[in-house]
N, C-alpha and C positions, 0 to 999 in steps of 0.2 A: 607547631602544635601537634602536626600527626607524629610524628619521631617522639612529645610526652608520652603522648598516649598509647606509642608503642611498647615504650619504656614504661608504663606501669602498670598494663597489661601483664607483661613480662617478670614485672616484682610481683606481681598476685599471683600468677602461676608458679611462680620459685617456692613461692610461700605458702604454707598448708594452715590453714585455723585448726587447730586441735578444738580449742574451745571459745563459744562467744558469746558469752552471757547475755540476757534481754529477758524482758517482762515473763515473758512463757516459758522460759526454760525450763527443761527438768532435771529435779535434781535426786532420780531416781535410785542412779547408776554411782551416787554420791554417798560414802561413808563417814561418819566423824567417828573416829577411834580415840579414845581416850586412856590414861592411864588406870583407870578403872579396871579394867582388863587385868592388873596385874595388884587390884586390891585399891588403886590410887583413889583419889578425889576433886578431879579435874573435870572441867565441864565444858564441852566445847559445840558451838550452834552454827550449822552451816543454814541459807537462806537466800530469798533472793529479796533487794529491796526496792524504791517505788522508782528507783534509777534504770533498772533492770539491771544492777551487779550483783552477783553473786558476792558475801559478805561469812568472814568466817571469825568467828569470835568468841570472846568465853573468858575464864578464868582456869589460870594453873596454879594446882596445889602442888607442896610438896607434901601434905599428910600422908601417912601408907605407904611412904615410900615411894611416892608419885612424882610426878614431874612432867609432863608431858601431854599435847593435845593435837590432833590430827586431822586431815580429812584428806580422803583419798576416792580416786574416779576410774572403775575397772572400764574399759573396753574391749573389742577385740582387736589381737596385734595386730599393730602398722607396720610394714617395712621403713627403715630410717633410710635407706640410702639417699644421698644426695643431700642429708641436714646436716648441719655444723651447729647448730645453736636452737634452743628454744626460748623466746621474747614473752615474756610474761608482763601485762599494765594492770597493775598495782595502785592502791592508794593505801599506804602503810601507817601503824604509829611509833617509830623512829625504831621498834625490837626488832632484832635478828629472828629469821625462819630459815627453814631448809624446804628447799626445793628436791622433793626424791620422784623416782624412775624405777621401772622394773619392766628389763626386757620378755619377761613371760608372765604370767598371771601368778604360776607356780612359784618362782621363785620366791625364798626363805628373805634372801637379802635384797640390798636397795642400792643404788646409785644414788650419792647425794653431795649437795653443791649449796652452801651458807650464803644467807644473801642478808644484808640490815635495810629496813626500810627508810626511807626518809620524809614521810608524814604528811607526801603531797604525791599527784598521781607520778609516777613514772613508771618507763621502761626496765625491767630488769634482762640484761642480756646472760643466760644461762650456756656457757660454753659446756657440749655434748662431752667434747674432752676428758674436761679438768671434773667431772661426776664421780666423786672416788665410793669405791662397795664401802656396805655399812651393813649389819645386823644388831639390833637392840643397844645403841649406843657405842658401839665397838669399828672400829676401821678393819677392815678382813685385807688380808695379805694374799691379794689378789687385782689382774688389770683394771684401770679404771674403764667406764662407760664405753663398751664397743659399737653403739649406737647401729646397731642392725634392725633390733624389731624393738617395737612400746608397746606396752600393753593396762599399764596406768602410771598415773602421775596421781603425787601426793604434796602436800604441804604441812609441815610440822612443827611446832615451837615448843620448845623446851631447852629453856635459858638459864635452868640450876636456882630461879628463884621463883615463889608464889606472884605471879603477877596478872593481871588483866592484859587482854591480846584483840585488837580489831583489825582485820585484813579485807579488805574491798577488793576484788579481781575484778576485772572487765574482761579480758583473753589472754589466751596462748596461739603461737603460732610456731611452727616449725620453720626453720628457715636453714 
């Protein structure tokens, strides 16, 4: 029994909560960006509900040339060292999102990594790695995720058709 509780002491300390959703959070520091921005007619609602998850949802249009809805959470940079992976608990409805990263606040482009949900809670394990740059729908010819500093994380769906999108988070953690 003491050597468990050594051992998961020890995985709590490896592991950093970036984020942990509950009744009081704020979601101050939280943006929905939409295609709007660019003339679009997407409409996307970030919230927190009587679970205490934070819950992102909405509809994408393609009118205007749209396509696209977001929600993204500025902080100030963390040093990465010592992560390999960011674990995201999800409750999805079966669509594909992206999970994006941006090592400075500043930066134009994005580190991003496809994930499909599967319409019940689970784990999504985001290898630091395999985060290839991206600016406005485009793959930049350029290293993938050097996972040094974060400074926000984002989540994005745009699947190339008009559809409804509900996404339930619970946490992230660094690991």
């Amino acid at each position: 029994m003491v050597l468990q509780n050594l051992f998961l002491s020890y995985l709590i300390l490896c592991n950093m909560i970036l984020i942990d959703f509950n009744k009081d959070s704020n979601l101050n520091n939280w943006t929905v960006v939409d295609d709007v921005v660019m003339g679009g007619r997407s409409d996307g609602h970030f919230e927190i509900n009587q679970d205490g998850n934070a819950v992102f949802q909405g509809r994408v249009s393609l009118e205007n040339n749209g396509g696209f809805s977001s929600v993204r959470y500025n902080f100030d940079q963390i040093k990465m060292e010592g992560y390999s992976k960011i674990k995201i608990r999800i409750k999805g409805d079966g669509k594909q999102y992206q999970f994006r990263v941006k090592s400075n606040k500043f930066d134009r482009h994005s580190y991003i990594y496809s994930f499909e949900s599967k319409g019940d809670w689970e784990i999504v394990n985001i290898p630091l790695s395999e985060m290839e740059p991206g600016f406005r729908g485009r793959k930049l010819d350029m290293p993938n995720y050097p996972a040094n500093t974060l400074a926000e994380v984002a989540i994005l769906i745009s699947n190339k058709k008009a559809e409804s999108f509900r996404l339930e988070i619970d946490r992230m953690t660094l690991e």
